[in-house]
N, C-alpha and C positions, 0 to 999 in steps of 0.2 A: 555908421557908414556916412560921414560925414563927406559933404559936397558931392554922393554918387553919381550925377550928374558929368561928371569932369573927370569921373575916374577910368582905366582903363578898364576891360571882358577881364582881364587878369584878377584887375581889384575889385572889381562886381564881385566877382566868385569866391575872392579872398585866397587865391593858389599863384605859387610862383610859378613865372615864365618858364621853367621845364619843369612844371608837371603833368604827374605821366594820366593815360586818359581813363583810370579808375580813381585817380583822384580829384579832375575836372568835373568823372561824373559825383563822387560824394559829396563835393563842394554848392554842385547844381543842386542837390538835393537839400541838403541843408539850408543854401539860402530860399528855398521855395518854401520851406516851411519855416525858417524864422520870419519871410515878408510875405507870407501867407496874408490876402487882402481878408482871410475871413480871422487874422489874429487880433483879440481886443488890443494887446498892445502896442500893433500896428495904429490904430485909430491916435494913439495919444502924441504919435513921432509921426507921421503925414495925414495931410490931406488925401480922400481920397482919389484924386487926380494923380497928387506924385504917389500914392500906393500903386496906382496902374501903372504909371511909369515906370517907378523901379520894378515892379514883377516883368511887365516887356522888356526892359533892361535884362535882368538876368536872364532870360528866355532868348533872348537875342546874344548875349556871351557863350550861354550854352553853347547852342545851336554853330558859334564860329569854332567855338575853340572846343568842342566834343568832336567836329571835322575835321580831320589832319589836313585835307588840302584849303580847306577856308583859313584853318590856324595857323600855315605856313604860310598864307599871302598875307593877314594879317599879320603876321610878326616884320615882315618884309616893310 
């Protein structure tokens, strides 16, 4: 997940702009347990500062693009 910082809720989650919202929700899911802050191999690819950040990162894509009307004004 290179530069995730910069990337878009689309690319946090790793799903194209129409996907539909059982696949938004599998995507949240997955990236919550690959940067799961309690993974060892999390500890060797961030600090853990950007491990907090990118987990509020994807917690905060969630949250826009699991809501149709946040993920329409977003897309907007």
């Amino acid at each position: 997940m290179a530069d995730w910082q910069e990337q878009t809720y689309y690319q946090i989650l790793e799903v194209a702009q129409d996907a539909g919202e059982h696949e938004i929700h599998e995507a949240y899911q997955r990236a919550k347990a690959t940067y799961s802050t309690e993974s060892p191999a999390l500890y060797t690819m961030f600090t853990p500062n950007e491990a907090q950040q990118l987990n509020r990162l994807i917690e905060e894509a969630y949250a826009v693009l699991g809501n149709q009307r946040l993920r329409l004004a977003y897309n907007d």
